[in-house]
N, C-alpha and C positions, 0 to 999 in steps of 0.2 A: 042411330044418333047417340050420343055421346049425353049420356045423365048427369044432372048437376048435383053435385056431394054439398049439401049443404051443412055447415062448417057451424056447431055449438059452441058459444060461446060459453064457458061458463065464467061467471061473476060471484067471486066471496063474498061475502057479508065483511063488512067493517065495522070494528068494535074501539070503544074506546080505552084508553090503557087501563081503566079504573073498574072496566067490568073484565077486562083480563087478570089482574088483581086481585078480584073474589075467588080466580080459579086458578092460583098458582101451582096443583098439581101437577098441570096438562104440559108444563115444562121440565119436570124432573122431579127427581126426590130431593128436599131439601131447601126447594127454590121457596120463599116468602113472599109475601104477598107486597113488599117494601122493596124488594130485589127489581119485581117488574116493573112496579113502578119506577125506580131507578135506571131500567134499562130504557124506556121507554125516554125520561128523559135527558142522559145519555145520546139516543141518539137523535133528539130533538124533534120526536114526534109526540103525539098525544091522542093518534087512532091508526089503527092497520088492523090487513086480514091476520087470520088464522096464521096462514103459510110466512107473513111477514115478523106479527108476534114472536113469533117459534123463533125467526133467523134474530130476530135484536134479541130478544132473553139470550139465546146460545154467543153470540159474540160478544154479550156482557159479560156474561160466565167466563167467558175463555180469556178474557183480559187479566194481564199480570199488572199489581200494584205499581204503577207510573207510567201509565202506558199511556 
């Protein structure tokens, strides 16, 4: 008989942009703690995971003035 693979979900944790801010670090060297907040709203959030944090700071970052 044919075993069922059951299938782990995993779920990140969600943080708001304001405790992402206390650890501007975890984005790069250089990055402020005003930056994330700026990316955050940029792109008109104000919580995400881990893995989404990372992607808005990085495409704030990579943005040219007038873009």
């Amino acid at each position: 008989m044919a075993e069922k693979v059951k299938d782990e979900v995993v779920v990140e944790d969600i943080y708001a942009a304001e405790e992402f801010a206390q650890r501007p670090e975890m984005f790069g060297d250089g990055v402020r703690d005003y930056t994330v907040l700026a990316a955050f709203r940029y792109a008109g959030k104000d919580k995400a995971t881990k893995t989404e944090a990372l992607e808005i700071v990085a495409r704030f970052r990579d943005k040219k003035v007038g873009e």
